[in-house]
Structure formats: structure tokens, C-alpha cells
C-alpha positions as CSV (number, residue, x, y, z in Angstrom):
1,X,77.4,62.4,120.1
2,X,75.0,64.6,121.5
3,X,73.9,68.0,120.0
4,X,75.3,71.1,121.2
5,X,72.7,73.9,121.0
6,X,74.4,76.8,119.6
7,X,73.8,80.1,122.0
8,X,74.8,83.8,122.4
9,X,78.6,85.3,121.9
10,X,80.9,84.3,124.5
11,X,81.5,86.6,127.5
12,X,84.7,87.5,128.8
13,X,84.2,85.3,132.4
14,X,85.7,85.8,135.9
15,X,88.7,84.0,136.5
16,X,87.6,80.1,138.2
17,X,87.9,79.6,142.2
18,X,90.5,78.5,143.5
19,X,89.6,76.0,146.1
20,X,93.0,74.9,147.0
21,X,94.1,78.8,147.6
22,X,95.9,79.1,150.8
23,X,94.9,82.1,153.0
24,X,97.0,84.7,155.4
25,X,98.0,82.5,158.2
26,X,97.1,79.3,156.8
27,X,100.2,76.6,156.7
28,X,100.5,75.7,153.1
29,X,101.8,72.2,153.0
30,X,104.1,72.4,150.3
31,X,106.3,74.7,152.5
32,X,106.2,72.3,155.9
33,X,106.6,69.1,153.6
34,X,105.8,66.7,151.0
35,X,102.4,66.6,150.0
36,X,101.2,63.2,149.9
37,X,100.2,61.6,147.2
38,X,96.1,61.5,148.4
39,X,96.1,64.9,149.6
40,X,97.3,66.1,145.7
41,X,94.9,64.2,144.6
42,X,92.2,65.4,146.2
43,X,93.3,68.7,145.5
44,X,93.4,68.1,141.9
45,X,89.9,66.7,142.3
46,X,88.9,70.4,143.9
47,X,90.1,72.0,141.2
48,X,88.4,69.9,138.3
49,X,85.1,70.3,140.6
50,X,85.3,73.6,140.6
51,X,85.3,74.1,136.4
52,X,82.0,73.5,134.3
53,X,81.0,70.5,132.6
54,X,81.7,71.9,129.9
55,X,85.2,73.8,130.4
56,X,86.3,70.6,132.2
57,X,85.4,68.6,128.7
58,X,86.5,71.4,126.5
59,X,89.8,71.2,128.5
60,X,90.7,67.4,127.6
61,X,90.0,68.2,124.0
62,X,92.2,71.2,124.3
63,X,95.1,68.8,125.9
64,X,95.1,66.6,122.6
65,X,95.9,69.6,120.5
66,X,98.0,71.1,123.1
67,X,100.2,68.5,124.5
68,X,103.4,69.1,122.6
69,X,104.9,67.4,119.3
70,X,105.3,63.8,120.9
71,X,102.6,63.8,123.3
72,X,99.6,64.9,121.5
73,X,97.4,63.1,119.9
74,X,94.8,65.1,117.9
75,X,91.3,64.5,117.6
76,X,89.0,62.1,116.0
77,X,86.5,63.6,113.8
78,X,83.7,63.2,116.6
79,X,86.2,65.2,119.2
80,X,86.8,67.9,116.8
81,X,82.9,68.3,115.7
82,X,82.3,68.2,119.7
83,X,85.4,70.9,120.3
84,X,83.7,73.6,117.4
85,X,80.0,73.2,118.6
86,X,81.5,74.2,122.3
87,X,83.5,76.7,120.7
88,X,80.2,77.7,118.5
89,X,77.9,77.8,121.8
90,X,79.6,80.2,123.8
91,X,80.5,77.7,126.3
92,X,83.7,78.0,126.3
93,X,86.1,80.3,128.5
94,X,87.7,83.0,126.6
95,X,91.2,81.8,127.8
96,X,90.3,78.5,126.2
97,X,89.4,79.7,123.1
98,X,92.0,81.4,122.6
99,X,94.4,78.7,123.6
100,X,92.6,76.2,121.5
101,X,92.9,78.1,118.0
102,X,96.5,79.5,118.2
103,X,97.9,75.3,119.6
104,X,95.9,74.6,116.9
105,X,97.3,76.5,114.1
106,X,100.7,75.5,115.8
107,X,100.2,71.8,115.3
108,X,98.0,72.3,112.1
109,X,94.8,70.2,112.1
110,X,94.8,66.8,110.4
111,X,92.5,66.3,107.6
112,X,89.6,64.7,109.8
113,X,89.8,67.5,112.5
114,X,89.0,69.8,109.4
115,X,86.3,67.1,108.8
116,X,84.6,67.1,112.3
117,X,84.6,71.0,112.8
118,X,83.3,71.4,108.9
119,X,80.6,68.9,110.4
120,X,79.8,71.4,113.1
121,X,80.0,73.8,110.5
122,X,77.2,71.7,108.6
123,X,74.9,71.8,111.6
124,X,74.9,74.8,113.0
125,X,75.1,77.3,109.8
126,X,72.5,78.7,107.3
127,X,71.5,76.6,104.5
128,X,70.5,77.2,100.8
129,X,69.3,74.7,98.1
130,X,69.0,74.6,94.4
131,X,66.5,71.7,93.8
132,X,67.1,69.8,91.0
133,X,70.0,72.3,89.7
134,X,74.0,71.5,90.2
135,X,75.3,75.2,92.2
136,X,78.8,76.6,91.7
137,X,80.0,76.9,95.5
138,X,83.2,79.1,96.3
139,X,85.2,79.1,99.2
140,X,87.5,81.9,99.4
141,X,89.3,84.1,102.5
142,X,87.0,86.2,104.8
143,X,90.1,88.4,105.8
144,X,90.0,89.4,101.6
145,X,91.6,91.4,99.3
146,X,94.8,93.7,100.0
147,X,97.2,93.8,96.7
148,X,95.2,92.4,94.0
149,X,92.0,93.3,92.2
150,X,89.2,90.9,92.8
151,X,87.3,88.5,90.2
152,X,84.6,86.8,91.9
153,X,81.9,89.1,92.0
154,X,82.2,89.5,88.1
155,X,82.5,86.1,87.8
156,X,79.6,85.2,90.1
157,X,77.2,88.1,87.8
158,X,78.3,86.4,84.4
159,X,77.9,82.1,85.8
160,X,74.6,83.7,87.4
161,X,73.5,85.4,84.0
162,X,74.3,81.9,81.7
163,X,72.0,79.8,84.6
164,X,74.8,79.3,86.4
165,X,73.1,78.7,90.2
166,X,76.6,80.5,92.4
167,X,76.9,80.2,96.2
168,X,78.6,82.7,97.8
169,X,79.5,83.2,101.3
170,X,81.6,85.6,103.4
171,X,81.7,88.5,106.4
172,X,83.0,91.7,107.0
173,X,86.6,92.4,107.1
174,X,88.6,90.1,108.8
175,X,91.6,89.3,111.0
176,X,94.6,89.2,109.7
177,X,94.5,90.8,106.6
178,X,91.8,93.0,106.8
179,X,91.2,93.4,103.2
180,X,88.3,94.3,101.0
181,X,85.5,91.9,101.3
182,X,82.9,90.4,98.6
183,X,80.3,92.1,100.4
184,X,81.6,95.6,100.2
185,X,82.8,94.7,96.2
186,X,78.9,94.0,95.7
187,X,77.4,97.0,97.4
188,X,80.0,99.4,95.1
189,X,78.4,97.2,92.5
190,X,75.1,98.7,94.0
191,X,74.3,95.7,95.0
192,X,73.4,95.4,99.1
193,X,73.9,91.8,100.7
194,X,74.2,92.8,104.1
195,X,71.2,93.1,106.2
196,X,69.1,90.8,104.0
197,X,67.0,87.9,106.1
198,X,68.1,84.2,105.1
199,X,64.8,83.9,102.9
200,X,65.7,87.0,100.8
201,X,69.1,85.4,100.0
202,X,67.0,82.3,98.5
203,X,64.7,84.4,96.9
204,X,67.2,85.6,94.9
205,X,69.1,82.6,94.3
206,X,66.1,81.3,93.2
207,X,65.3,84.2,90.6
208,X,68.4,84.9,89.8
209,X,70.7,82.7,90.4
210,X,73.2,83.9,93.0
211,X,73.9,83.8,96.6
212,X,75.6,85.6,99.2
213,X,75.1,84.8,103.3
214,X,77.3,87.0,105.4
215,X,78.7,86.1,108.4
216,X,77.0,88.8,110.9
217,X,73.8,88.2,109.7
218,X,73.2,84.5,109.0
219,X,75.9,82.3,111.0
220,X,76.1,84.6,114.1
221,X,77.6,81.6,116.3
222,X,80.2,81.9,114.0
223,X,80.7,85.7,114.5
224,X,80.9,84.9,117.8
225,X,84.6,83.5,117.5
226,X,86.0,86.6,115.8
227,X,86.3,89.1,119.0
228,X,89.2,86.0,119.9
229,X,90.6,86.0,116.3
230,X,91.3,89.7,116.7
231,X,93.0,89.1,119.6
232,X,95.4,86.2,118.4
233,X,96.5,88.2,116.2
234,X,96.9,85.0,113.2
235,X,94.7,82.9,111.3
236,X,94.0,80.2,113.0
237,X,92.7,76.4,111.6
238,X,88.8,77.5,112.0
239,X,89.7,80.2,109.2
240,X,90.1,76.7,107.0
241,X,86.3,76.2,106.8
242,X,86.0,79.2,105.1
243,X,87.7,77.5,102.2
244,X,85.9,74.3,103.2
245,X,82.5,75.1,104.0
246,X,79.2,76.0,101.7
247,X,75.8,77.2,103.0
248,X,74.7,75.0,100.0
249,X,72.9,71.6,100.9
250,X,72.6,69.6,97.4
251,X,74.4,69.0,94.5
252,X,77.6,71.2,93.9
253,X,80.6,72.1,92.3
254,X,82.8,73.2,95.3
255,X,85.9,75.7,94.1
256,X,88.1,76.3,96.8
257,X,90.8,78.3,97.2
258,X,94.5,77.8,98.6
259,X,97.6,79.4,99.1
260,X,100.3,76.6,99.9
261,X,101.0,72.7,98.6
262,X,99.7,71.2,102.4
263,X,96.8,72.9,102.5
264,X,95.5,71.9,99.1
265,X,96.3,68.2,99.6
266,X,94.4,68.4,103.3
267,X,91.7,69.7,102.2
268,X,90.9,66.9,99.5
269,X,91.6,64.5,102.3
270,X,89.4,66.6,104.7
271,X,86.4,67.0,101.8
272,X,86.6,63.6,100.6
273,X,86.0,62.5,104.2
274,X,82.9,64.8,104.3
275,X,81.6,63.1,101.3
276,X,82.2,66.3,99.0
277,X,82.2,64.4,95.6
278,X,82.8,67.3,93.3
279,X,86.1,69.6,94.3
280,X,87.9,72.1,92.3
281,X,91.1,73.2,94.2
282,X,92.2,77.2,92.7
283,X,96.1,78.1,93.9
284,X,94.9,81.9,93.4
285,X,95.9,85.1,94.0
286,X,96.3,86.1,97.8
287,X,94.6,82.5,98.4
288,X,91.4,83.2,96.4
289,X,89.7,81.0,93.5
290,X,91.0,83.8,90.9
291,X,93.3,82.2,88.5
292,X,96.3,84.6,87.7
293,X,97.3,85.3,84.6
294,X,100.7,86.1,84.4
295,X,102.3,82.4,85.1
296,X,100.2,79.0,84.8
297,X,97.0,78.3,86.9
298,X,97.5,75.6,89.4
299,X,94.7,73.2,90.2
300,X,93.0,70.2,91.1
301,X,89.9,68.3,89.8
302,X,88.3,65.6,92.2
303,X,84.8,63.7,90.3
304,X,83.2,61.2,92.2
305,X,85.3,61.4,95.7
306,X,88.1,60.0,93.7
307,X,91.6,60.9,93.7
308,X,92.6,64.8,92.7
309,X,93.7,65.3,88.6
310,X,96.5,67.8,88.1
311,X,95.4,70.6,85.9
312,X,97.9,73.2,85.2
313,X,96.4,76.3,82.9
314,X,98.5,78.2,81.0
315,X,96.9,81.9,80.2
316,X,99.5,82.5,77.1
317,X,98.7,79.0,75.0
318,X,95.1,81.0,74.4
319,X,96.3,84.3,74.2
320,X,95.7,85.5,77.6
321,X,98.6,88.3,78.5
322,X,97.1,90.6,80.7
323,X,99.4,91.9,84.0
324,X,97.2,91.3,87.1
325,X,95.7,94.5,88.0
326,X,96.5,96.1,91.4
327,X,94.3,96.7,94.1
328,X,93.9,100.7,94.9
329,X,90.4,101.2,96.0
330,X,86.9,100.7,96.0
331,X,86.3,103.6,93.7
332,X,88.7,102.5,91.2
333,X,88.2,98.9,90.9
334,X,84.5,99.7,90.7
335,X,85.0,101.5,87.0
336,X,87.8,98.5,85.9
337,X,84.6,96.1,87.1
338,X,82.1,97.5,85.3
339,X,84.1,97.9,82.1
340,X,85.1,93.9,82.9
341,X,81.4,93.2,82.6
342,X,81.2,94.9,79.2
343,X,84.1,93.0,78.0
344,X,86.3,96.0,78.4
345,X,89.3,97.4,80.3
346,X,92.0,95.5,82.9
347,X,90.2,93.5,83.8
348,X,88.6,92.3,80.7
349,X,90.9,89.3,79.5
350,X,91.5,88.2,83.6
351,X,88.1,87.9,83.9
352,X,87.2,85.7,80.7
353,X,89.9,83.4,81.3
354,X,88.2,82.7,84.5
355,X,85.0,82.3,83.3
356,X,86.1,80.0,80.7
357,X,87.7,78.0,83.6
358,X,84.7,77.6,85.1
359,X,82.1,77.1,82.3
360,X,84.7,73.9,81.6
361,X,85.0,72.5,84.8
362,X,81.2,73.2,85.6
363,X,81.3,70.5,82.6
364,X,79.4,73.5,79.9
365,X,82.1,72.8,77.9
366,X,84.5,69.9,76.5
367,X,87.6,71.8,76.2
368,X,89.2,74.9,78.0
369,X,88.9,76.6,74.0
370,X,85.7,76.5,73.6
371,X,84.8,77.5,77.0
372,X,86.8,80.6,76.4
373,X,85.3,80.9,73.2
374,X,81.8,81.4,75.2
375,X,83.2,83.4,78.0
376,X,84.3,86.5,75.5
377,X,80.4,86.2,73.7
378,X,78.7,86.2,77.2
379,X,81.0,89.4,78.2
380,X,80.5,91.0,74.4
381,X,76.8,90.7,75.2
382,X,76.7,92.1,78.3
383,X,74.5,89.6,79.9
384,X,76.7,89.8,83.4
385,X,75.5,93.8,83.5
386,X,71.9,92.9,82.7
387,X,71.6,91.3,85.9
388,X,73.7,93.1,88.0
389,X,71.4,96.2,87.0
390,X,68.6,93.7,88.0
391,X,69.9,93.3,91.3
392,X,70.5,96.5,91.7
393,X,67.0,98.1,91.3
């Protein structure tokens, strides 16, 4: 399949000629009689000559997705990567776009359409590495946080500050939900992600072990898609590789998040295809990685690109009996986070149970215990506020 070069933000376009438009005074030959079958087709050939190469190709992948429940019949993975790098490139009509992601989210992409437009994904967006070190990569919602207080920054400082290499990615806030987003929980953490040039996001994963490329200023092909989003008005399939995708090229732990049953299970078929070999599925709060803890953690382990493990965790068998603080406002979750980090406060007990998930599925740890067992030391000694006091400076 050939490349697609990835170019500027689409433009809203001028509607397409119509060569077939009758004119005052001009007979139109559907009115004196049947057309016959040559002349239709010839004005059906008019018509497709008159639309681009590409919005004529981008219009037969848009009929597969768009044909209706018995007549459509999806994409292959090669079709799908093809449709995203269009949609990616700008070259794509507005109208199209739009048409594409809402039939899309209609008919709900099967796992290897997630596949082919993670692929795209794959090519086209920014890449970090870890040499020779295994990265924690999380996949959570750009559209954020809106009832509940979030965990992954904290979590992100404390796996960071125990060598931990984490992978963040995200944007700014986000169609549907607009709610608060992992770079604005940073910057009230004093620490500043947006703005930063590709290289200064490795420089610190490098030094200090975590990562955060935002969507504006690192995958702007990517940006380009959410003026369309906004006007849909619902999250369409392409919000998926959010969950699915990881600016990380190497060895990882990918921790996704999900809200409902379907999801999870396409996106072990979807990631298996991609050849993802180490998965850890999170049924969190508001569709984030952040296990609750006021009823038992659903999730998933897949080793190897093997089939998924059930792993349900229950918070009370290790004496985890916190309520799941409430969202109110920067301001305020700033001074629950900060106590969090010095093992203190609301947050305190949410946020070692989930560091003690991951320190055991990271493989730290044999058991779930002792992981939690290490979670509460690293948060007694602070060492998650050493460095965000680092990155702060």
C-alpha cells in the first residue's frame, strides 16, 4: 500500500461541480423521459470525474462502512490503515469526514479496522524509546476527567521514581466530555508538558523516567480531525486509539483503559493483531486505567500475544476501604494530590492500591501483597514528591 504523506489541517472545501446540472431553459431528460441506461451512465461517469483521486477513493472506503447492516462489508486492515492516513492528510472533504466517523461509530469497527487505523497511527505519530528498558504505556480518554478525581499522574511520579520508565500521552480537552486533562493535572503539579519539542520529552524520559506527548504539539495530523469531532457531537471509533495507541516504539507494558465488556474484548483482538504482546486491560473509573476502590477491579492480563487471564481485584481482602474521591477542581484536587504523594489524605489508600497493581503486573512483584506492601514504603518515603519537585524546577 502506498504511503500517504501526512499534510496540513483539513479545510472546509467548496461544494464539487456538478457537471450533470441542468440550466434555465435546458430540457432535463428525466422530465421528457426515461433516461437511458448509457446516458446514466455516462452521467455517473461525469460526476465520479469530477471528484479527486482521492475523495473518489476515500468515497468507496466510506461505502463499506456506510452501506447499511446487510450490505456493508467493513474494511480489511489495509483499507482501514488507507482510510486514517487520508483522513490524517487533510485529503479528505469535510463532509466525508464527518460522514466516515459517526457510520463508523454506528456500525462499530471490527477488531482489524482498529488494527489498520492503529497502523496509521504507528506511522504517522511521534515516537519515544527506552533502549534496553521495558516502559509502562497507558492509554486512557483524551476527553478526561468530569466526576472523579484522577490517579495517573501520581501514579506515573511514584512508577517513574522506583525506575519505572512511564509513557504518557494525551491533548487538550476533548469532545465529548470535556473533562480535565493529564496535561492540565501536571502543570497544577507545576509541572509544564505543553509546548515542549519532541526531544525535550525524551530528554526527560531518559533522566527521569516519564513521558508525556500532547496532541497539539507532537501528532498535529491528529489534531487535525478534532475541529470534525466537535462538530459530531459523539465519540467516534478514532477516539479508540487513544486507548490503543503508544508513542512508545520497544518493549512495553501497554495498560489500557475501557468502559464496557465489547470494547475490552475488541481491543485484545485488535492489539493481538498489531503484535502488542504485553496488554493489561483496566475497567476504570469514567473509562480510565484507575482501579476503583469501592467494588472489585476488573481486568485482563494478555503475556506473550496469548489469550486474555481474568483478574478480578478486590480493594477490601487487603484493607483497602477508601470512597472514591470526587472531582471539584483543579485547586482542590491539587492539595488531595500532593498529600497522595506523601502517603496522606483521600487519596492516599486509592493511590497505593494502584501502585501496587502495577508494580505486580509490571512483574516487580510475585503477589498483589507484597506489591502493596512496597507501594505504602515508596509513598511513606516520599520518593514520588522528590521527583515531581525535580521536574518542577
Amino acid at each position: 500500500m502506498e504511503n500517504v504523506a501526512v499534510g496540513p489541517t483539513p479545510r472546509l472545501l467548496q461544494p464539487l461541480p456538478n457537471p450533470g446540472q441542468t440550466h434555465p431553459g435546458q430540457a432535463d431528460p428525466g422530465q421528457v423521459g426515461q433516461r437511458p441506461a448509457t446516458d446514466q451512465r455516462s452521467r455517473r461517469s461525469r460526476h465520479a470525474q469530477a471528484l479527486t483521486p482521492d475523495h473518489a477513493r476515500f468515497r468507496e472506503l466510506l461505502g463499506k462502512v456506510g452501506s447499511g447492516e446487510h450490505t456493508s462489508t467493513g474494511l480489511s486492515r489495509e483499507e482501514a490503515c488507507e482510510a486514517m492516513e487520508l483522513m490524517l492528510a487533510g485529503r479528505v472533504d469535510p463532509c466525508q469526514l464527518g460522514a466516515f466517523l459517526i457510520a463508523h461509530r454506528i456500525r462499530r469497527p471490527a477488531p482489524l479496522e482498529l488494527t489498520g487505523m492503529l497502523d496509521a497511527y504507528r506511522r504517522h505519530g511521534p515516537v519515544l524509546t527506552t533502549p534496553g528498558r521495558r516502559a509502562l504505556c497507558f492509554g486512557v480518554p483524551y476527553d478526561g476527567r468530569s466526576r472523579t478525581a484522577p490517579l495517573l499522574p501520581l501514579l506515573a511520579l511514584v512508577l517513574a521514581a522506583a525506575g519505572e520508565p512511564v509513557v504518557l500521552h494525551g491533548g487538550d480537552a476533548m469532545p465529548v466530555k470535556y473533562g480535565v486533562t493529564l496535561a492540565e493535572l501536571f502543570a497544577a503539579l507545576g509541572i509544564e508538558w505543553r509546548g515542549l519539542a519532541l526531544e525535550a520529552v525524551q530528554a526527560r524520559l531518559e533522566r527521569h523516567n516519564l513521558a508525556l506527548t500532547h496532541q497539539g504539539d507532537h501528532f498535529a495530523a491528529a489534531e487535525g480531525l478534532v475541529p470534525v469531532r466537535e462538530l459530531i457531537g459523539k465519540r467516534p471509533p478514532v477516539a479508540s486509539l487513544e486507548l490503543l495507541w503508544t508513542p512508545h516504539r520497544g518493549e512495553h507494558l501497554l495498560v489500557s483503559g475501557f468502559v464496557h465488556p465489547p470494547t475490552e474484548s475488541r481491543a485484545w483482538e485488535a492489539l493481538r493483531a498489531a503484535g502488542e504482546e504485553e496488554v493489561f486491560t483496566v475497567k476504570g473509573l469514567e473509562g480510565s486505567t484507575d482501579l476503583p476502590t469501592t467494588r472489585a477491579g476488573i481486568t485482563a492480563r494478555l503475556r506473550g500475544g496469548g489469550e486474555a487471564e481474568r483478574h478480578l481485584l478486590h480493594p477490601r481482602d487487603h484493607g483497602i476501604d477508601a470512597e472514591e474521591a470526587a472531582w471539584d477542581s483543579l485547586e482542590s484536587w491539587r492539595e488531595q494530590a500532593l498529600a497522595a504523594l506523601r502517603g496522606e489524605g483521600p487519596l492516599a489508600q486509592a493511590l497505593a492500591w494502584n501502585l501496587a497493581a502495577l508494580l505486580w503486573q509490571a512483574d516487580r512483584f510475585s503477589s498483589l501483597a507484597a506489591a502493596l506492601e512496597q507501594a505504602r514504603a515508596l509513598l511513606a518515603a516520599r520518593s514520588g514528591e522528590r521527583l515531581r519537585l525535580e521536574l518542577a524546577a
